[in-house]
Phi, psi and omega in degrees: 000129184255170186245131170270155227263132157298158131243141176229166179345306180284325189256004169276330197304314207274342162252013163250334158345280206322288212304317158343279178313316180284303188333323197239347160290283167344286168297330191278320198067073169221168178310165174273353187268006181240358165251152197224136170303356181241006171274136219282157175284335152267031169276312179283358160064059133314127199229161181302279185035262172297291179335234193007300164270028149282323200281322180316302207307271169328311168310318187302333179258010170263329194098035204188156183279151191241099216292143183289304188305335179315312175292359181261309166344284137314069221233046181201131193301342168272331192275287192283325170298312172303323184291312187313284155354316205246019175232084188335325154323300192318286184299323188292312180291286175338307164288344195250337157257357146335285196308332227223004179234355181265319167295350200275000000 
């Protein structure tokens, strides 16, 4: 039996960045070290569209549905990890499908 990791807040915030950041290094095609956290997503000139089919995107690796309106909200990749992190649904869900994908 291996030991799972908590997750917490802090350390979902910091893998929902990570993922941001290659996600929108891809699509932009540019390195992750040239995409930055407080820059707005419609700076990268980001259209709803694409939000939208980031946040689909991200529910599916987080594993729980991601309100689409969160990126707008929330509209800079530090802005929207935190808030996400910080939603205690969010986080429930996320340990939970974890656990059910470490049993598998």
């Amino acid at each position: 039996m291996t030991q799972q990791t908590i997750l917490t807040p802090s350390i979902l915030q910091a893998e929902i960045a990570n993922w941001c950041k290659a996600y929108l290094a891809q699509i932009l095609d540019r390195a992750e070290s040239e995409i930055e956290l407080t820059t707005s997503f419609t700076r990268y000139g980001l259209d709803s569209s694409v939000i939208v089919g980031m946040t689909g995107n991200l529910g599916d690796w987080l594993g729980c549905k991601v309100d689409p309106a969160a990126a707008f909200d929330y509209p800079t990749i530090e802005r929207l990890s935190r808030a996400l992190a910080a939603d205690g649904q969010i986080l429930a869900a996320v340990q939970q499908a974890r656990a059910v994908r470490t049993a598998q």
